[in-house]
N, C-alpha and C positions, 0 to 999 in steps of 0.2 A: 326385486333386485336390490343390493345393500348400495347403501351410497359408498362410493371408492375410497371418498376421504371419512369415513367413518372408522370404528374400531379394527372392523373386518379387512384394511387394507393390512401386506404382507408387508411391500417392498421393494420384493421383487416383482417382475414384469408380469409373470406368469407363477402361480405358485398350486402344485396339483394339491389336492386334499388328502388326507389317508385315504386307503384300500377300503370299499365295503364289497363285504360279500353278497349282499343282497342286492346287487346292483347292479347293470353291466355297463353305468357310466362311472366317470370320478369329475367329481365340481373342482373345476380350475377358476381360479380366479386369477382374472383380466385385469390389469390396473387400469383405475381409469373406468372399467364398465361392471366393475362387480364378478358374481359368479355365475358359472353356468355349466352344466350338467353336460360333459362331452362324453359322446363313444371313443373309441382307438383311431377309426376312421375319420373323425371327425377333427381330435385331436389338434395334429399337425396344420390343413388349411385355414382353421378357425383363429388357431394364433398368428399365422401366420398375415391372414386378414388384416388382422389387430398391429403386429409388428412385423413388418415385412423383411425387416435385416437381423430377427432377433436369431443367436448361435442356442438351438435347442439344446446341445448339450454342456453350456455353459452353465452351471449349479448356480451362477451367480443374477443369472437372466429367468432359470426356471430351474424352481424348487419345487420339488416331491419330497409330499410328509412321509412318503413311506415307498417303497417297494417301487422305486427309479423306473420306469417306463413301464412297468404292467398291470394292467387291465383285469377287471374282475373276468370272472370265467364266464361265459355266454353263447346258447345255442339258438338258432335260429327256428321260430318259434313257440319260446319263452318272453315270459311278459318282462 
Protein backbone atom coordinates (compact mmCIF):
# COMPACT_ATOMS: atom_id res chain seq x y z
CA UNK A 1 0.00 0.00 0.00
CA UNK A 2 1.51 3.57 -0.99
CA UNK A 3 1.79 6.01 1.81
CA UNK A 4 -1.22 8.67 1.34
CA UNK A 5 0.88 11.56 1.72
CA UNK A 6 3.29 10.42 -0.60
CA UNK A 7 3.45 11.29 -4.51
CA UNK A 8 0.74 8.89 -5.14
CA UNK A 9 -1.86 11.01 -3.29
CA UNK A 10 -4.59 12.84 -5.96
CA UNK A 11 -6.59 15.13 -3.91
CA UNK A 12 -9.41 14.19 -4.25
CA UNK A 13 -11.26 11.84 -1.79
CA UNK A 14 -11.65 9.16 -3.96
CA UNK A 15 -9.80 9.13 -7.37
CA UNK A 16 -10.73 5.87 -9.93
CA UNK A 17 -7.51 5.05 -12.08
CA UNK A 18 -7.70 4.51 -15.93
CA UNK A 19 -9.81 1.59 -17.51
CA UNK A 20 -7.56 -1.77 -17.82
CA UNK A 21 -8.85 -4.20 -20.01
CA UNK A 22 -7.11 -6.93 -18.49
CA UNK A 23 -8.80 -6.60 -15.39
CA UNK A 24 -12.21 -6.68 -14.00
CA UNK A 25 -11.20 -4.31 -11.16
CA UNK A 26 -9.96 -0.53 -11.31
CA UNK A 27 -7.54 0.79 -8.35
CA UNK A 28 -9.18 3.74 -6.55
CA UNK A 29 -7.53 5.39 -4.40
CA UNK A 30 -8.59 6.24 -0.87
CA UNK A 31 -7.21 9.38 0.58
CA UNK A 32 -5.78 8.85 3.63
CA UNK A 33 -5.36 4.75 2.92
CA UNK A 34 -3.77 4.43 -0.31
CA UNK A 35 -5.04 2.14 -3.30
CA UNK A 36 -6.92 -0.67 -3.65
CA UNK A 37 -8.22 -2.83 -6.36
CA UNK A 38 -12.12 -2.60 -6.41
CA UNK A 39 -14.82 -4.57 -8.41
CA UNK A 40 -18.22 -2.63 -9.52
CA UNK A 41 -19.84 -4.28 -6.62
CA UNK A 42 -17.47 -3.43 -4.36
CA UNK A 43 -17.00 0.02 -5.48
CA UNK A 44 -19.73 2.09 -3.87
CA UNK A 45 -19.71 0.22 0.01
CA UNK A 46 -16.05 0.35 0.27
CA UNK A 47 -16.01 4.19 -0.33
CA UNK A 48 -18.57 4.54 1.26
CA UNK A 49 -16.87 2.84 4.47
CA UNK A 50 -14.20 5.33 3.96
CA UNK A 51 -16.61 8.47 3.57
CA UNK A 52 -19.76 7.93 4.57
CA UNK A 53 -21.33 11.49 3.33
CA UNK A 54 -19.19 11.52 0.29
CA UNK A 55 -21.76 12.85 -3.02
CA UNK A 56 -20.43 9.98 -5.72
CA UNK A 57 -21.24 11.89 -8.25
CA UNK A 58 -19.57 14.99 -7.36
CA UNK A 59 -16.33 15.15 -9.93
CA UNK A 60 -15.01 17.10 -7.25
CA UNK A 61 -15.12 14.27 -4.41
CA UNK A 62 -14.42 11.46 -7.10
CA UNK A 63 -12.38 11.60 -9.94
CA UNK A 64 -12.30 9.01 -12.90
CA UNK A 65 -9.07 8.96 -14.99
CA UNK A 66 -11.07 7.79 -17.59
CA UNK A 67 -14.40 6.21 -18.77
CA UNK A 68 -16.83 7.89 -15.44
CA UNK A 69 -18.39 4.76 -13.86
CA UNK A 70 -17.45 1.83 -16.03
CA UNK A 71 -16.00 -1.27 -15.20
CA UNK A 72 -13.80 -3.58 -17.28
CA UNK A 73 -15.85 -6.35 -18.96
CA UNK A 74 -15.96 -9.54 -16.74
CA UNK A 75 -17.56 -12.93 -16.83
CA UNK A 76 -17.94 -15.11 -14.12
CA UNK A 77 -15.56 -17.59 -14.29
CA UNK A 78 -12.70 -15.77 -15.53
CA UNK A 79 -9.63 -15.28 -13.54
Amino acid sequence: MENATGPGESGYPVFVESFDTDSRYRRVRLRGLGCEPLEPEEFEPRVRQVFPDIDLDDPAQVHWEDRPGQWPPWHPGEA
